[in-house]
Steps between C-alpha positions, in 0.01 A plus 500: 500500500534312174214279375568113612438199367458156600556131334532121624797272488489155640155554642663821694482862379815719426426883484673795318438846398401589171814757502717550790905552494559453112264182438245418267328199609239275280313254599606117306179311422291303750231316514460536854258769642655828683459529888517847681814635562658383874832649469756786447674554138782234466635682170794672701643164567575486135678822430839364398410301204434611145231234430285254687257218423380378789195259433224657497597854506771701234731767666628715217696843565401742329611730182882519637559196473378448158736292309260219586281574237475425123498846406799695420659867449783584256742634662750712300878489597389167707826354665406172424550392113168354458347868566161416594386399817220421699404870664122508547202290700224366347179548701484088501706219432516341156261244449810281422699623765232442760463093460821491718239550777299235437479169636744337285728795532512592164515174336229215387565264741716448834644111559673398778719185490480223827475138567155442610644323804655842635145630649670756743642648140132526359337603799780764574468642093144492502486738786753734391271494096201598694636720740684720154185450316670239238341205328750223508444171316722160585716316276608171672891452557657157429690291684807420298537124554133521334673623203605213251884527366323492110299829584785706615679606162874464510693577163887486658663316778484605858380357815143461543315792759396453843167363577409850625643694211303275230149554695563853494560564158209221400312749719594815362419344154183380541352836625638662175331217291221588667558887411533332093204301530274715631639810215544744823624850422731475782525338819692559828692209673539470869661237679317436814755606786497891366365767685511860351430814644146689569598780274536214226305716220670794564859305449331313159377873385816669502661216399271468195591864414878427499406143298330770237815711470719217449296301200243771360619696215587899568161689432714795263709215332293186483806299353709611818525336832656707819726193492724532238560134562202333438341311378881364409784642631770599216847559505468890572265388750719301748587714825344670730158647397412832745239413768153606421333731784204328569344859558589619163392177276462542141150545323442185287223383292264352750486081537160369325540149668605496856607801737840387548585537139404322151790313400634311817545112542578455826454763875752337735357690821553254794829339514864439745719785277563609167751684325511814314542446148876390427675796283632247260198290486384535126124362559426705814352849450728735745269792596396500909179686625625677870229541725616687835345550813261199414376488918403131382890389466725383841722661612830378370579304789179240464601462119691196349561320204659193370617692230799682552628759487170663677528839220207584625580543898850557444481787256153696508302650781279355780157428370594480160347254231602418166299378219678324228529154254621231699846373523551182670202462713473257812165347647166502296318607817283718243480602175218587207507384127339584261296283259800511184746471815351224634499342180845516455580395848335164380692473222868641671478344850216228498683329207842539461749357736426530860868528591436746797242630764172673365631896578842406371298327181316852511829718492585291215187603297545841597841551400551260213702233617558154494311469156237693590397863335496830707147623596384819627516484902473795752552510875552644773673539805435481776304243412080539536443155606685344802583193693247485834615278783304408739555410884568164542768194378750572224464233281131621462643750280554301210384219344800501219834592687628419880439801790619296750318346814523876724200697613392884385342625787327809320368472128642790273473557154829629290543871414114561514417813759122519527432101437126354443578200681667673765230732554226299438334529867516874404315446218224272596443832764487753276804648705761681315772475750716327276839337577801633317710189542848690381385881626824748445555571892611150554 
């Protein structure tokens, strides 16, 4: 019988073998002290996922698998033009790399956005941070009629914004002034309805290795980027750019700065849809990142956008995500910046005209429109970062737009199988019975 192993979560233990059915499986840091072992392995449960964070313990397959490391293997006669990819497993995680599973996932700081007034919000985010090992930190939302008429900057004619619209993106700017003031290296940027999955480091990991393709230079021709579009698309550039295999990604020159890359502005990871990059579009990068069999994605039939056409449901596989710049984005449910992106945000969004809601303000910056520059913005869909909605009356839902006066008789959160909120009495037990809210067989 393999050698076990035993650490606590929530006050509870979870318990794994050291190597059974393909797994590797190191323990994350914690202070708290290790208790005998009660249980059976629960590493089987995990089989049909290439990589999983889940707080305080690291799943990692082992050597087949390897394109999740930083090191590489020429390959000669490679099919893919950028030759090398990633072919072997480091015995541990770069140091870089590994700050995705910490308690800021990666980044310096996590904010969420709420009126102080909405307790059930706080309460309900403050469980879900603790219960995923996060540190969250709150930045205040505004009420819009609290926002004079000679602090919102409007440079052409149009009708003024809803009350609800001008608190939200008086919100939104305030926690990236904070970001400015305090010279962060990055932050992260919750709104405080999201809920997100269990597996949440494992999605950020793998989604950091597709950011790294996308924006770090080829390791064999550091003036080359697998995406012959970027960092500006060209004329020979417009079109279709092939998909990238997410399980044959390009070595590049590792990121010094953050894990997700060196050169971004802006992560849009929680939002209502988003685009692929427009063929024509000359300020979008094309290239797409295809991850299949991602067991983290819903089945096509819980999916939905505002955005359509739905590329992504109507034309690749089940379980299939894409990582990509963004192209008209909806929703800022969550998002990271870094500290030059945040920066410009101020300067782009916070004040120049505020002719449109924040995330349409934001697909502006990204893009380079409406007098603003384009800026370096990745995403992904499905999204990361998802609308929760809890049991109880609809107009609770918002405190910007009308849900009407109904009743949800069961809270759900979108697209988002294993949910922390929704599982939180699992959790708090230890219990890894987790509920797939969109499982395949129904």
């Amino acid at each position: 019988m393999p050698p076990q192993a035993s650490w606590p979560i929530s006050g509870k233990l979870l318990f794994a073998n050291l190597d059974v059915g393909g797994w590797l499986i190191r323990p994350h840091t914690s202070r708290r002290k290790k208790r005998p072992a009660l249980a059976e392995p629960m590493a089987q449960n995990f089989r049909n996922s290439s990589f999983f964070f889940f707080s305080p313990i690291v799943f990692a397959r082992r050597d087949e698998d390897a394109f999740h490391a930083r090191q590489v293997d020429v390959q000669e006669g490679s099919l893919y033009p950028w030759g090398s990819i990633r072919q072997r497993r480091s015995s541990s995680l770069p140091d870089l790399m590994s700050k995705i599973n910490n308690s800021t996932l990666g980044f310096e700081k996590v904010f969420v956005i709420g009126l102080p007034s909405r307790t059930d919000r706080r309460d309900g985010v403050l469980l879900q941070a603790a219960l995923s090992d996060m540190e969250i930190e709150f930045v205040d939302g505004v009420p819009g009629d609290k926002v004079p008429d000679k602090a919102i900057p409007k440079t052409s004619e149009h009708d003024k914004l809803n009350n609800g619209a001008i608190g939200c993106w008086r919100g939104h700017m305030n926690a990236l002034g904070e970001i400015v003031r305090r010279n962060l290296t990055s932050a992260l940027i919750l709104e405080d309805d999201v809920d997100w999955d269990i597996r949440i480091r494992h999605q950020l990991h793998d989604f950091a290795l597709s950011t790294q393709a996308l924006i770090q230079p080829l390791a064999e021709a550091p003036l080359s980027y697998v995406d012959p579009s970027y960092p500006v698309p060209t004329d020979n550039t417009l079109g279709r750019i092939p998909d990238i295999p997410f399980e044959h990604l390009p070595a590049t020159i590792p990121p010094k700065v953050s894990p997700y890359g060196d050169d971004w502005d802006l992560l849009w990871i929680g939002h209502c849809g988003m685009h692929f990059p427009f063929e024509d579009s000359k300020t979008v990068p094309k290239a797409r990142i295809i991850h299949t069999n991602d067991v983290t994605v819903a089945p096509k039939k819980n999916l939905w956008t505002f955005n359509i056409p739905f590329t992504l449901k109507e034309k690749y596989p089940e379980h299939t995500r894409a990582v990509h710049h963004a192209q008209e984005g909806v929703c800022t449910l969550g998002y990271a910046v870094s500290q030059k992106g945040a920066r410009k945000l101020l300067q782009e969004v916070a004040l120049k005209d505020v002719s449109d809601a924040v995330d349409i303000l934001l697909r502006f910056f990204c893009e380079g429109a409406k007098g603003r520059k384009p800026h370096n913005c990745l995403t992904t869909q499905p999204a990361l970062f998802h609308h929760h909605r809890a049991a109880g009356p609809l107009n609770s839902m918002s405190d910007i737009g009308n849900h009407g006066d109904g009743f949800r008789d069961q809270s759900m959160t979108d697209m988002v199988r294993w949910s922390v909120r929704l599982n939180a009495d699992a959790l708090l037990d230890g219990r890894t019975d987790f509920v797939d809210q969109y499982p395949d067989d129904r």
